[in-house]
C-alpha positions in Angstrom: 4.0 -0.5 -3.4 2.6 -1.8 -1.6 1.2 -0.9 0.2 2.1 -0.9 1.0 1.8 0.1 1.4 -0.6 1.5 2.1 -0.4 3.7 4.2 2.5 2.0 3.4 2.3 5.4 3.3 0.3 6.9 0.8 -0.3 6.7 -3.0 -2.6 4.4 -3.9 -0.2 1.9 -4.8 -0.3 1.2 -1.5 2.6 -0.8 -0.3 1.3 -3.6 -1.3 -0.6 -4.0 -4.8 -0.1 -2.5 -7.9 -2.3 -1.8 -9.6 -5.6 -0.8 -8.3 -8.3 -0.7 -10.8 -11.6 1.7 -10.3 -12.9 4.7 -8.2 -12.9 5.0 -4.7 -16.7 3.9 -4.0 -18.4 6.6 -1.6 -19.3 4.9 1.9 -22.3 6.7 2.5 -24.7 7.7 0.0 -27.2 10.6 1.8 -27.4 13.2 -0.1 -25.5 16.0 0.8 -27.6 19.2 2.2 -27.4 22.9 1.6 -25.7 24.0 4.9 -23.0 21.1 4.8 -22.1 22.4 1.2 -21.6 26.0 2.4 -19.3 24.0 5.4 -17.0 22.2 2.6 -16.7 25.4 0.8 -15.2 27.1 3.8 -13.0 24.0 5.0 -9.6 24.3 3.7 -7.5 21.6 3.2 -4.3 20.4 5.0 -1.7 18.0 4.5 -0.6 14.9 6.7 3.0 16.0 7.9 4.1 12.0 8.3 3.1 12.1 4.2 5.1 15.4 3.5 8.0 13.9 5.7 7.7 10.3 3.2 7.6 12.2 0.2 10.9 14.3 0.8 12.5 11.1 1.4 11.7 9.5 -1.9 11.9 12.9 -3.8 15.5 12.9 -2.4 16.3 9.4 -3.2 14.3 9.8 -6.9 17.3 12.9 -7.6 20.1 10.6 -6.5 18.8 7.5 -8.8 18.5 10.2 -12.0 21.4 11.6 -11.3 22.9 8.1 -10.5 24.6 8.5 -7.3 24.4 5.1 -6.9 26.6 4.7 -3.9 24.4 7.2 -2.3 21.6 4.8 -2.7 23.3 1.6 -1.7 24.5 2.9 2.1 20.5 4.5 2.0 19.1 1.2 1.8 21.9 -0.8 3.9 21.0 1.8 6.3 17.2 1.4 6.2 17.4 -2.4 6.4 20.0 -2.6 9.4 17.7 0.2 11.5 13.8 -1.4 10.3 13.3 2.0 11.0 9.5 3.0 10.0 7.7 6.8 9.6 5.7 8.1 11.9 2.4 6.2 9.8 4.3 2.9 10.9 5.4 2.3 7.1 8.7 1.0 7.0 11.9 2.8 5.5 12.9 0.3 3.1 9.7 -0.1 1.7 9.4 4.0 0.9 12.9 3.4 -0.4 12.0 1.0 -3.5 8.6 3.7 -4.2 11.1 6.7 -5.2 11.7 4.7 -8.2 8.2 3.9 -9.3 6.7 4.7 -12.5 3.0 5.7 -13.1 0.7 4.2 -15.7 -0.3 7.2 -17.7 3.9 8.4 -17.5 5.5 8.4 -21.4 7.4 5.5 -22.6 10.5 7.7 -23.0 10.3 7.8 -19.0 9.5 4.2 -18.7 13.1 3.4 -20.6 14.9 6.5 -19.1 14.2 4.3 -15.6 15.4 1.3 -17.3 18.3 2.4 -18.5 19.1 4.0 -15.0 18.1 0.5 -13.1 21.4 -1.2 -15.6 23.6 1.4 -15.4 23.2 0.7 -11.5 23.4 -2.8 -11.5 26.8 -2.3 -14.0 28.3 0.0 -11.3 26.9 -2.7 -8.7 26.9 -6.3 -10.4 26.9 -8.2 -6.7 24.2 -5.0 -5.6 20.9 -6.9 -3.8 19.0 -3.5 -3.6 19.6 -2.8 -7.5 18.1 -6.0 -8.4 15.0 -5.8 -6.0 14.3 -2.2 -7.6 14.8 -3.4 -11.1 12.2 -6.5 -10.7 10.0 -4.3 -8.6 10.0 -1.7 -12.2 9.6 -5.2 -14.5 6.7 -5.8 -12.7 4.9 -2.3 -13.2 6.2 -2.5 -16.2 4.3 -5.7 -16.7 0.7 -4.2 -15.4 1.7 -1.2 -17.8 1.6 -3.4 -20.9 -1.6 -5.0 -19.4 -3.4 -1.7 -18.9 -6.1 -1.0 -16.5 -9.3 -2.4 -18.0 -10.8 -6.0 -17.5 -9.3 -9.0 -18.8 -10.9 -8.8 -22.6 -10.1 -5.7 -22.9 -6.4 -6.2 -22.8 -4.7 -7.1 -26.4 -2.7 -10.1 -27.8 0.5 -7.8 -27.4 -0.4 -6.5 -24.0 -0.4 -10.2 -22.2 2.2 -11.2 -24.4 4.8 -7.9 -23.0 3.4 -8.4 -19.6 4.2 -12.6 -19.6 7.6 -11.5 -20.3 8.3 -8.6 -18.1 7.0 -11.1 -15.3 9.1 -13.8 -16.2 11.8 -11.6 -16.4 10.9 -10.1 -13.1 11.2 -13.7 -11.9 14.4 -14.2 -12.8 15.7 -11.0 -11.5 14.5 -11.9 -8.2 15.7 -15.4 -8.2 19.6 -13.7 -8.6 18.4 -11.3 -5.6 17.7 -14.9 -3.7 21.1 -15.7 -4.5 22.5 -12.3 -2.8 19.9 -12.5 0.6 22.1 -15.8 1.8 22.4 -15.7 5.9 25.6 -14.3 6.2 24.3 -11.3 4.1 22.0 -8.5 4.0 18.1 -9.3 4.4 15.2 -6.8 2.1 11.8 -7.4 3.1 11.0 -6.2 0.3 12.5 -9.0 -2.2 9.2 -11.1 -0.8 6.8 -8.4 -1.4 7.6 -7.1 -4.6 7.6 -12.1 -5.7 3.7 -11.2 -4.3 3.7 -8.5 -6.7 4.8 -10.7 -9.7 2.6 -13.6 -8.1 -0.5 -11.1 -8.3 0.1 -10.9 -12.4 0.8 -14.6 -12.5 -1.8 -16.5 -10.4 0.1 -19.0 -9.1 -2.0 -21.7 -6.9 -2.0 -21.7 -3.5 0.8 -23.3 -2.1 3.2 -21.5 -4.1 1.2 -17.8 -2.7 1.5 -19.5 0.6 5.4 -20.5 0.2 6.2 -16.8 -0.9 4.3 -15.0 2.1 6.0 -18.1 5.0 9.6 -17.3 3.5 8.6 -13.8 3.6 7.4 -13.8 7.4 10.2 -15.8 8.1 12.8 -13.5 6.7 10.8 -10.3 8.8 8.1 -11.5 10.4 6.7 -7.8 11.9 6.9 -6.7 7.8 3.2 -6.0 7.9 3.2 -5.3 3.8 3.7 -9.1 3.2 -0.1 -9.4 4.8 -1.7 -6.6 3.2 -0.4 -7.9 -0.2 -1.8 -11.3 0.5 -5.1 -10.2 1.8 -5.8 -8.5 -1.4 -4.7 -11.0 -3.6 -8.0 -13.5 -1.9 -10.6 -10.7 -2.9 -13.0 -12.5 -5.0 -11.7 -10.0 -8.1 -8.3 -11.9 -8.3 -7.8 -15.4 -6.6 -9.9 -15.5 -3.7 -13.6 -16.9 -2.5 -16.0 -14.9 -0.4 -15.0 -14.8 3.4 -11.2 -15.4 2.3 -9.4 -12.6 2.8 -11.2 -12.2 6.3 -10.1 -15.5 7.4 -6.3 -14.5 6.3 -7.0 -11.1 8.5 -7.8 -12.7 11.5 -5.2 -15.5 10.8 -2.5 -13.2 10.0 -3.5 -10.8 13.2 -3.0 -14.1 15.4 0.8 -14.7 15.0 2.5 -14.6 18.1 5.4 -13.2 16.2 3.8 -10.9 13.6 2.0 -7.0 13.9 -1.2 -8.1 16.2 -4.0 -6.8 16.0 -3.0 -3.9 13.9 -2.3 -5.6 11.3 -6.2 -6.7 10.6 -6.8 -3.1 11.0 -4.6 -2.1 8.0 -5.9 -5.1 6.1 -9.4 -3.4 6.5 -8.0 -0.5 6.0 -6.7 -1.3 2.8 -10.1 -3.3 1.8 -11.9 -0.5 2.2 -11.4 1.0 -1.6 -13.0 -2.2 -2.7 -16.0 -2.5 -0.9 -19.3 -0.1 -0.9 -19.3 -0.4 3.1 -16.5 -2.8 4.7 -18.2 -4.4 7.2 -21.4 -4.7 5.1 -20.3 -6.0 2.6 -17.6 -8.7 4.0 -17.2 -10.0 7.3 -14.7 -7.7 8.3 -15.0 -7.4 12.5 -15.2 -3.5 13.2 -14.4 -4.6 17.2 -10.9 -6.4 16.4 -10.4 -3.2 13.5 -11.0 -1.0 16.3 -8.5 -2.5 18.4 -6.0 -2.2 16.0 -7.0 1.6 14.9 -6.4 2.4 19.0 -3.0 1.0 18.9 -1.9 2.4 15.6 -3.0 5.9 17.0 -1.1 5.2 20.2 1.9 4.9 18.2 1.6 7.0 15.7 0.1 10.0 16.9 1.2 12.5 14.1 -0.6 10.4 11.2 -3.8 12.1 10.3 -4.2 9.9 7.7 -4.3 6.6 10.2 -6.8 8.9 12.5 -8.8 9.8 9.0 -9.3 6.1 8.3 -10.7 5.6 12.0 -13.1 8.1 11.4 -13.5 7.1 8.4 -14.1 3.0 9.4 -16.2 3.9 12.5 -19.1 5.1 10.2 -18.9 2.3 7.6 -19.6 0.7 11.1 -22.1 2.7 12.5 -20.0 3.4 15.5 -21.4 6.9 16.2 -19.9 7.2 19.7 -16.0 6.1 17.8 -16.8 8.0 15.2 -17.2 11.4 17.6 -14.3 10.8 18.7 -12.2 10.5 15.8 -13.5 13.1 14.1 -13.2 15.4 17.1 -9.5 14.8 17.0 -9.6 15.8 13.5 -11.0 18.4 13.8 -11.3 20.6 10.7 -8.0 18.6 9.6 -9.6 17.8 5.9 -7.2 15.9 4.3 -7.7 16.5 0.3 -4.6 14.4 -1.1 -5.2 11.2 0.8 -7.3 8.3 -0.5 -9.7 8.6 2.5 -12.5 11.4 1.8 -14.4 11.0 -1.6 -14.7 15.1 -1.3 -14.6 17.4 1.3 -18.6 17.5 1.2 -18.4 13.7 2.4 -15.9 14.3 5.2 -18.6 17.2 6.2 -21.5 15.0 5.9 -20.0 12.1 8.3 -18.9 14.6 10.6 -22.1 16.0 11.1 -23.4 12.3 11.6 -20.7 11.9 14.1 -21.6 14.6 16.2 -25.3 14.5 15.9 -26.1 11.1 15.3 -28.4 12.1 12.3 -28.0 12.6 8.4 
């Protein structure tokens, strides 16, 4: 998830979609010379502490869910959704809880009905549980893109569509029982809205009903940033949208008076930028109202180095060379290898270099 997500924190199902389909496209294309070459080889990597400190969390929450300490998980994710506590890359705590139970596409079948089998034996021990359900349509729906596969549309077989219709519609169902749980007097989950964007993404519903899911959805949480990274994505020409959509949504989406702000066009664009050769060449992404948003996401979160490796990152699609300096003198040597921001360390050299001199 997500997203979430990303960042939402950090594999590339980001917080939000699921899946994402391709390479990451290089920003840049210079070629890279001798001496910066000689400079990767001597970088050594390091890893984003706010990333090591998300992955214990889920690692610890994937051992109770195999070993089926399901109690363990329920007063986990009471405990996240009372607090709306987030990490220190601002991705929230509930939304890291549902992404310890994720499967991968290439993973076996024998794992993909092992987690199954768990998700029922936790909603047996907890038949009224709101959590259980949420997880178990969030796995129905990568289920569903599992079936599918990765390649384009004619590509897929008679089977695959067939599986992945029903694991939606089944996903569909399980979510409409979760509805039933999430009544006023109750517990609220964020993440009951995000993963219906999820299912809505394998779908394609029209508009209105997208729009219906992501108001209920702001409604329920309205600073639950995922909701508009999910959307925002799902209006890229590739899936549902028209040219300039997803920009308008950003910019929409960053004025609500009771949503993120400004940062949350930043983690749009951030999120946009797998997709596009350079973001703000090839959309009409605004690197100014990005920038505004990066500022205040590193204000707040001053440990992330992946949030500071975007910045960089996003201040040479711009051409920002006096940002970029900056950014990349807070970095520092900090080359982050496991992250979905450098193509290779000989890229992060390269744009340095450009950074601090100005030239390629």
């Amino acid at each position: 998830m997500a997203c979430i997500a990303l960042l939402s924190a950090c594999d590339s199902r980001d917080s939000n979609d699921r899946p994402r389909s391709g390479s990451k496209p290089k920003v840049i294309a210079e070629n890279i010379d001798q001496e910066e070459a000689l400079e990767a080889l001597r970088l050594q990597p390091v890893t984003d502490p706010v990333a090591e400190k998300v992955e214990a969390y889920r690692k610890k929450l994937a051992e109770h869910f195999y070993a089926q300490k399901f109690d363990e998980l329920e007063k986990e994710a009471s405990a996240a959704r009372a607090s709306k506590e987030v990490f220190g890359n601002g991705s929230w705590k509930i939304a890291q809880f549902y992404r310890a139970f994720e499967r991968k596409n290439r993973d076996a079948q024998g794992i993909w009905n092992v987690t199954e089998d768990t998700l029922n034996a936790w909603l047996k021990a907890f038949p009224n549980s709101l959590t259980a359900r949420i997880a178990y349509a969030d796995f129905l729906t990568d289920y569903a893109w599992h079936a599918r596969g990765t390649g384009y549309a004619d590509t897929v077989t008679p089977e695959g569509w067939r599986l992945m219709g029903q694991r939606l519609s089944k996903a569909d169902e399980v979510l409409a029982e979760a509805r039933q749980l999430a009544v006023p007097e109750k517990e609220k989950d964020p993440v009951l809205h995000l993963v219906a964007l999820r299912v809505a993404l394998g779908k394609g519903p029209d508009k209105p009903a997208w729009d219906k899911i992501v108001v209920e959805g702001r409604a329920a949480e309205p600073t639950f940033w995922d909701y508009d990274v999910a959307r925002a994505y799902s209006l890229l020409p590739r899936w549902y949208g028209e040219p300039g959509e997803w920009e308008a949504f950003a910019s929409e989406a960053a004025e609500r008076p009771d949503g993120p702000g400004v940062e949350v066009y930043a983690r749009i664009v951030m999120h946009m930028l797998d997709f596009h050769k350079n973001v703000f060449k090839n959309s009409k992404a605004s690197w100014p109202k990005t920038k505004e948003g990066l500022d205040i996401l590193l204000k707040k979160y001053p440990d992330s180095l992946e949030l500071l490796s975007y910045a960089a990152m996003l201040a040479t699609n711009a051409y920002d060379n006096a940002s970029a300096k900056v950014y990349f003198g807070e970095l520092g040597d900090r080359y982050l290898e496991k992250s979905t921001v450098w193509p290779s360390k000989e890229s992060f050299v390269h744009y340095r270099k450009w950074a601090r001199t100005g030239k390629w």
